[in-house]
N, C-alpha and C positions, 0 to 999 in steps of 0.2 A: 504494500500500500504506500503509496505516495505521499512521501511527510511534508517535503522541502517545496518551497514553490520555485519554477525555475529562473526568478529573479531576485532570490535570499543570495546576498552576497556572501561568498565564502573564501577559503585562498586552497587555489588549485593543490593536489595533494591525493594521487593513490596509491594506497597497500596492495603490490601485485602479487606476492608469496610472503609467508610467515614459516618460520621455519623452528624448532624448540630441541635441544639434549638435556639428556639428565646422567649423573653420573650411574652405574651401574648398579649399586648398592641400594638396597629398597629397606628403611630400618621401618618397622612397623613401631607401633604403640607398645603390642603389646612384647615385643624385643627390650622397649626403655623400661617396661615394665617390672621385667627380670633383671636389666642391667643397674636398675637403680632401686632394688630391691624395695619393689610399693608392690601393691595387691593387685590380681589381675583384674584390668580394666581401669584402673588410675589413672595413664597418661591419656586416653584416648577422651577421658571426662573429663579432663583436667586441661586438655590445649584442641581438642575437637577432632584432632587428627587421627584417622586411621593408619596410614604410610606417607613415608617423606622419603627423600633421596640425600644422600651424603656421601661428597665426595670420598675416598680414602685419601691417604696422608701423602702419595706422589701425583696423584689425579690433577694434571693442569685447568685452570677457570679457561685460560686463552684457548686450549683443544677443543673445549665443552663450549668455548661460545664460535669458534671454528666449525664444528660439526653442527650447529644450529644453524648458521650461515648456510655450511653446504647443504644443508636440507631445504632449507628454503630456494636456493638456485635450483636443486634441484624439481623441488615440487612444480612450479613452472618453466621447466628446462629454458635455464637463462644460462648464461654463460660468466665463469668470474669474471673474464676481462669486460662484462660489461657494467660491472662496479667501478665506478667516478668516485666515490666518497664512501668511507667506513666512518660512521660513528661509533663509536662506544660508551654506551649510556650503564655506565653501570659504580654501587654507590662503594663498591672497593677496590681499587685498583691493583692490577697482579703487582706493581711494585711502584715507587717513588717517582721511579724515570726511569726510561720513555715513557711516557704516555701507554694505554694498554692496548690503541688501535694498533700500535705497530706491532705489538705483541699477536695479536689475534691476524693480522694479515700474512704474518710468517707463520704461525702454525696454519691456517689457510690456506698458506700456498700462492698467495694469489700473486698478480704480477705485479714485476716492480715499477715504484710510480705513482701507484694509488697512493689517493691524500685519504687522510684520517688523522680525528683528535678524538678526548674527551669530550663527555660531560657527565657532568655528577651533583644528582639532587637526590642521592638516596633514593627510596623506594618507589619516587618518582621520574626518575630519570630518562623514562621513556618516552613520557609526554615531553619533557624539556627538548628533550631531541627530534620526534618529530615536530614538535612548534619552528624549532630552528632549521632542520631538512625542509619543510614544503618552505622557510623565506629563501631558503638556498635556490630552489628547484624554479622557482616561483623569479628567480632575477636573471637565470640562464647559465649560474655558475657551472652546475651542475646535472646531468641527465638521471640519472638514476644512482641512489643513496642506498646502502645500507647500514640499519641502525641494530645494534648489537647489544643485551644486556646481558650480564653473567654476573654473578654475586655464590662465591661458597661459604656461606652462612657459616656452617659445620665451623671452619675455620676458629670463628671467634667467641663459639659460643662457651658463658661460663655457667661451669653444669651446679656449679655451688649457686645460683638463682633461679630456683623453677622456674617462678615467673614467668621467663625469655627464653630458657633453655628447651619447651618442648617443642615448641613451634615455626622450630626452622628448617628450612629444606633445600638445598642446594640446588641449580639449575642455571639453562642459559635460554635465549629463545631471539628470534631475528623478524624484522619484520623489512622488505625491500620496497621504496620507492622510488615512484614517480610523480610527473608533473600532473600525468594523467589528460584526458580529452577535456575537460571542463564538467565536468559531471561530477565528478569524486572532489573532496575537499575536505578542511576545515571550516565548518557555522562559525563556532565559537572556540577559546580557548583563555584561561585564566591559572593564573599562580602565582599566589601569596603568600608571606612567607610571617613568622612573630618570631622575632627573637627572643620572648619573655620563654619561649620554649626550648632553649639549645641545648640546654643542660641536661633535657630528659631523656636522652636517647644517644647514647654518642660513643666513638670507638678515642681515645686520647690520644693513641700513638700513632704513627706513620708520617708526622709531620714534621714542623719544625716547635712544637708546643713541647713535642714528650720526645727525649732521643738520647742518646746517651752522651751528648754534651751538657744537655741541661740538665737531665735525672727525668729515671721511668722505672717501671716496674714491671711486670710480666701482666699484672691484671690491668695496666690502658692498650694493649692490645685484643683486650677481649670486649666484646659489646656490654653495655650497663643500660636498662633500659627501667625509667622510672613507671613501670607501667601502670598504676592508680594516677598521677598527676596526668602522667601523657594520656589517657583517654579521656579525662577529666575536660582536660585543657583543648583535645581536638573535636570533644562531642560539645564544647559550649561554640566552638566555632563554625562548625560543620555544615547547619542548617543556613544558618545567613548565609556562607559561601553558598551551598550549592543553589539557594534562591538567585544567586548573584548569576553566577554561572547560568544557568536558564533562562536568567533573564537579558543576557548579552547574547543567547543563541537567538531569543524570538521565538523560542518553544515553550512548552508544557511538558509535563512529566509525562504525561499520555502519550504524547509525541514521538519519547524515546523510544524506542522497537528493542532496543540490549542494552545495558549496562555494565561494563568491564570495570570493574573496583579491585583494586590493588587485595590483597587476600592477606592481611595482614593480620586478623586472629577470628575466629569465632564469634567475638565480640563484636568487634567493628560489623564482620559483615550482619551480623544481628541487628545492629544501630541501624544500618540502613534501611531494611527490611520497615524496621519500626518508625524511627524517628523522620527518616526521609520518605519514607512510604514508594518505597520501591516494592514492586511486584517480587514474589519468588521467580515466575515465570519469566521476567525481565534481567534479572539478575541469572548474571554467570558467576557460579561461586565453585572452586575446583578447589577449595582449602583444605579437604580432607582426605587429597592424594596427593598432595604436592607442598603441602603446609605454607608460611612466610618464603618468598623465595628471594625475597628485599625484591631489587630492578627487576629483577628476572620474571617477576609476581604479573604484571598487568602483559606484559608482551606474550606471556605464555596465559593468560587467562583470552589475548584479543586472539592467539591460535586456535582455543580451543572454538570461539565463537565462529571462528571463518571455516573450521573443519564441522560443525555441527550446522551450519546453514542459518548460524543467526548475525553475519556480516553480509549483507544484500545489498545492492543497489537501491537507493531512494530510502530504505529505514536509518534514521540516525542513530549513531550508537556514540556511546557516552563515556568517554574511559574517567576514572576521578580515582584518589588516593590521597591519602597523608603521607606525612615523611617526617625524616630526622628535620631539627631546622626550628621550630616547628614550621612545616610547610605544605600548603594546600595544592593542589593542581589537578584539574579537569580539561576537558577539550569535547566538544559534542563534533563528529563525524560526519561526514557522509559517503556511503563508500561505494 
């Protein structure tokens, strides 16, 4: 059904393949269950999850978000060389320096040449990247983009804080565009950020903050996540945004045809369910096979929506999430 009228201004921008890996390793619930000796059925009530993927200890991010690349070229038999731009949208970096595009286009393979950088918004990094890919595409710098997220959660997780500890899942997942015919675009897109929130969610190390010039520990490389304030703090903000955001597309919630929301725990996607009055039926929620995946989370949730026939031409679809930061970020689609 036809949402958009064909004079809603939007900015040119189509997803022509999605492409998603996961590491090998499937730990279920009730594995943590044993391993952190609680009663059977604990963890799966306790973070929602039934199975998550974790990397093992030599398992490369740049392979796993390479083999998502390749799977996306391949699912629409495209050709590497015809990748102009890799991004790399993801909120942890395989290392300080280089940048992690170059990382991923040499495990890749791909030819030498291709440009690629960064970007990093945490859990939203996806949107940040496509907003910047269609202004790229959209001035003729570039023909066709590929946008990369990969995040190994596993990595940093500290198992002394349940809280954070059950709900993460490692993964990578690709999504390739284009300028497109004029048809396909972004309605709208919005992302805001509150500092009052930085503290709640945050890895300390890998910077110039915490290093072993200045003094660090082993636990600022591990994620700390204040999880009572940070829900606290993204559910008093969430509703205004997302009125915000609907209100710069020129839609209605009715309107939206799918809803891709970052999968960031049970809760949240409860919140939306309830408080944003999102449909179940509208709502894509895969958090109970694939847990928190950080970046990795909405580009592997917009795959699942494109492989089950709820990414159509003329239905808008809506990707939104929180983030470290605290930081909001939405984009309503048309694809």
């Amino acid at each position: 059904m036809e949402k958009i009228h064909s004079d809603t201004p939007f900015t040119m921008c189509k997803i022509i393949a999605t492409g998603i890996a996961l590491p090998s390793t499937c730990v279920t619930s009730i594995e943590l269950d044993s391993r952190l000796g609680k009663v059977a059925g604990y963890v799966e009530k306790r973070s929602g999850i039934v199975c998550r993927y974790h990397a093992a200890q030599h398992d490369s991010q740049a392979e796993l978000s390479a083999q998502a690349l390749h799977q996306a070229l391949k699912t629409s038999d495209l050709a590497p060389s015809s990748i102009d731009l890799l991004i790399c949208a993801s909120a942890v970096a395989v290392q300080a320096l280089p940048c992690s595009a170059i990382h991923i286009l040499k495990a890749a393979g791909m030819p030498p040449g291709v440009a690629g950088f960064d970007i990093n918004s945490s859990c939203v990094s996806f949107i940040s990247a496509l907003e910047v890919a269609a202004g790229l595409l959209n001035s003729g710098v570039y023909r066709r983009i590929a946008i990369v997220s990969a995040d190994l959660a596993s990595r940093g997780i500290d198992w002394n804080h349940e809280e954070s500890s059950l709900i993460f899942g490692d993964g990578a997942a690709c999504a390739i565009v284009e300028r497109g015919n004029g048809r396909s675009g972004i309605v709208a897109s919005l992302i805001e950020m509150y500092p009052d929130g930085s503290e709640l969610c945050e890895i300390r190390a890998g910077g110039t903050q915490r290093n072993p010039r200045v003094g660090m520990t082993d636990s600022d490389f591990l994620f700390h996540m204040q999880g009572k304030p940070l829900f606290r703090y993204a559910s008093s903000l969430i509703e205004g945004y997302f009125a915000r955001l609907l209100q710069k597309s020129g839609l209605a919630l009715a309107d939206i045809a799918t809803v891709v929301p970052h999968q960031a725990s049970h809760l949240s996607l409860e919140h939306m369910r309830k408080r944003l009055h999102i449909p179940t039926t509208v709502l894509v929620d895969i958090y109970r096979y694939y847990g928190n995946q950080v970046s990795a989370s909405i580009p592997t949730a917009l795959h699942e929506a494109v492989n089950s026939g709820r990414f159509t031409p003329g239905n808008p679809v809506l990707l939104i999430g929180t983030a470290a930061g605290l930081t909001l970020a939405g984009m309503v689609l048309l694809p």
